[in-house]
C-alpha positions in Angstrom: 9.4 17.2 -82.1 9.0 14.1 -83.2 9.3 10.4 -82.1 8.4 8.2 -79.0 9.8 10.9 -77.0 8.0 14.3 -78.6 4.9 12.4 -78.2 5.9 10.9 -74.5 6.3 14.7 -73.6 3.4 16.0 -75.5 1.2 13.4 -73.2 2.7 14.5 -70.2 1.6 17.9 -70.9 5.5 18.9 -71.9 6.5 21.7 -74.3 2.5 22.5 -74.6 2.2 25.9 -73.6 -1.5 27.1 -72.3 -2.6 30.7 -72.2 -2.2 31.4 -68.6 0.7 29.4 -67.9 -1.5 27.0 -65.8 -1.2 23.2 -66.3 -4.2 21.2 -65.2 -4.4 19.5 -62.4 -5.8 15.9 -62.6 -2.4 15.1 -65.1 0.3 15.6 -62.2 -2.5 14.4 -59.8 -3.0 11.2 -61.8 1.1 10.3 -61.9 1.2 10.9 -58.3 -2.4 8.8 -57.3 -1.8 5.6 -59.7 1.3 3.9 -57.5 -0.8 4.3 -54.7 -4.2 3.1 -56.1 -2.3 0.4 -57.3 -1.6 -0.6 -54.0 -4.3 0.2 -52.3 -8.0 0.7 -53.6 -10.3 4.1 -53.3 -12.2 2.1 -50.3 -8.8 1.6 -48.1 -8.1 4.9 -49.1 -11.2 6.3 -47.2 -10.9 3.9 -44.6 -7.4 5.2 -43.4 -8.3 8.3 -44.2 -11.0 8.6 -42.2 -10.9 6.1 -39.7 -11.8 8.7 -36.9 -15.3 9.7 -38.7 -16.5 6.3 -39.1 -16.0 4.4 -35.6 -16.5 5.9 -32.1 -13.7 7.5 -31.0 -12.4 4.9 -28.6 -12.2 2.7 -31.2 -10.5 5.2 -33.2 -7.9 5.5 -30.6 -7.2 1.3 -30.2 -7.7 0.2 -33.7 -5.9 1.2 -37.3 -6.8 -0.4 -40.0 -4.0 -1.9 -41.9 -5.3 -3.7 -45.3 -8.4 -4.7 -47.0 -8.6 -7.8 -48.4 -11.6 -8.7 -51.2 -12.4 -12.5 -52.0 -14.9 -14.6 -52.4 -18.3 -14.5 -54.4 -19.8 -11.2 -55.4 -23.0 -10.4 -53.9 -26.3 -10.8 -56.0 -27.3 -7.0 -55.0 -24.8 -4.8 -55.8 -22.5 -6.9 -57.5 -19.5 -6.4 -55.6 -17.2 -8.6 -53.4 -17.4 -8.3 -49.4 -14.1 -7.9 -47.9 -11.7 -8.4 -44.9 -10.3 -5.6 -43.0 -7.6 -6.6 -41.2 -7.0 -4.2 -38.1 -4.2 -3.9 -35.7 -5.6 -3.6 -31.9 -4.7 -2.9 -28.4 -4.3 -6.1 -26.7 -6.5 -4.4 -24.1 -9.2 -3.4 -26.5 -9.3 -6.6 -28.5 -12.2 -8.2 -26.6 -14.2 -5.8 -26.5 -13.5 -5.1 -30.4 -14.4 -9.0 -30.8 -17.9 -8.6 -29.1 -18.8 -5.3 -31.0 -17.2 -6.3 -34.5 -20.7 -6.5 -36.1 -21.9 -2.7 -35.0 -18.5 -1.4 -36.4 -19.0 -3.4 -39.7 -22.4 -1.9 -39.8 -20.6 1.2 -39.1 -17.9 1.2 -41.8 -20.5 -0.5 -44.3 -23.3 2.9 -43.7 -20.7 5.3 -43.6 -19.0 3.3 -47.5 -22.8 3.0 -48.6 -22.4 -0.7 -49.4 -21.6 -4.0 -47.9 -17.8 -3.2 -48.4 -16.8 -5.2 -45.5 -17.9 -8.6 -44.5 -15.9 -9.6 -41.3 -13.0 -8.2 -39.6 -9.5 -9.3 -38.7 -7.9 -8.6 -35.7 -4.3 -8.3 -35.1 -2.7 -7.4 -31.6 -0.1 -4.9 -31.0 0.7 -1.9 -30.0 -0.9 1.1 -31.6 1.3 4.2 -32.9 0.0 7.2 -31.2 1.5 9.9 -33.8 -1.7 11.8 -33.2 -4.5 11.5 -31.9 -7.6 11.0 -34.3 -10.0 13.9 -34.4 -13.7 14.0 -33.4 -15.4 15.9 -35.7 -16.5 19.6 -34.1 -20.3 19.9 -34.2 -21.2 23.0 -35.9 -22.7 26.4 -33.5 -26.2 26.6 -33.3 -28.4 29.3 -35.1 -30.2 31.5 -32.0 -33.4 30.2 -34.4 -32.3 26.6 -33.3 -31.7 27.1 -29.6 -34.7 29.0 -29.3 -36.7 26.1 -31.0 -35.4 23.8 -28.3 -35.9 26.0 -25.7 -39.4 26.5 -26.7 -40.1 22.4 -27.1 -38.7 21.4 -23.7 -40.2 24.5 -21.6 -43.1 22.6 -20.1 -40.6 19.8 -19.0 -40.7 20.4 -14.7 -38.1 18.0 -14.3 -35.0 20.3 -14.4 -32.7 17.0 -15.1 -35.0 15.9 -17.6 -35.3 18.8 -19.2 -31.5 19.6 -19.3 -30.4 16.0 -20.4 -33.3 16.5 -23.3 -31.9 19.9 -24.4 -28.5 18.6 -24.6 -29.8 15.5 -27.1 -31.6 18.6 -29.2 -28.5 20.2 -29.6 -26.3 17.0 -30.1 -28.6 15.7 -33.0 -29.0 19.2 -35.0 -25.1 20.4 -34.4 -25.0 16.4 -36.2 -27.3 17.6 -39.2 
């Protein structure tokens, strides 16, 4: 083996033989993610990947995000450029989207863990429904944890009160 070729194959992992037959896995992973990445970054990756996660699920349902676009300076903290997420929209939603664009920035921007995204651009149309995104399940309570909560809202009288309270206890720990 010898050549352009021997040593194309040998870099490729071909005619190398391992002990257990196994070949690892980040050199077919890499041939298959480097068209994409090249196309799309790691942040547009997460975005449409997990659109769902990051805004409320009504948005989820009217928006998809279609590109990201980075110009502009870079900012003086991290060192990074903001971007422009281009979204397609309901026409329906599309006001509302308008009015709440900052909170879903904020959104994207907590759930990226940097100022990713510095405005948003809206596109109408209609939205493919090939399925419909996923809220995330909260997780079952331990009997520890609903006995804690029990125990903290037992001296409530109000019976609304102290069912609307409970049901906030249980929200934010099945969240944590």
């Amino acid at each position: 083996m010898t050549g352009k070729s021997a040593k194309k194959r040998r870099a490729a992992g071909v005619g190398r033989k391992r002990g257990s037959g196994l070949t690892a896995v980040a050199r077919p992973l890499n041939a298959i993610t480097r068209p994409l990445l090249k196309t799309h970054s790691a942040v547009e990756a997460t975005l449409l990947l997990e659109w769902a996660r990051i805004v409320d699920h009504e948005t989820a349902l009217n928006t998809r995000p279609e590109r990201l676009r980075f110009a502009g300076p870079k900012s003086p903290e991290s060192g990074r450029r903001a971007g422009t997420l281009h979204l397609l929209v309901a026409p329906s939603f599309a006001p509302e989207l308008q009015h709440s664009s900052r909170q879903v920035i904020e959104r994207i921007n907590g759930y990226l863990g940097w100022s990713a995204i510095a405005r948003l651009a809206l596109r109408q149309g209609p939205i493919p429904r090939t399925a419909e995104p996923q809220r995330p399940r909260p997780r079952r309570l331990t009997a520890r944890e609903e006995a804690d909560i029990q125990a903290a809202t037992a001296e409530i009288e109000d019976d609304r009160l102290r069912g609307a309270l409970e049901r906030l206890a249980r929200a934010v720990a099945a969240d944590n």
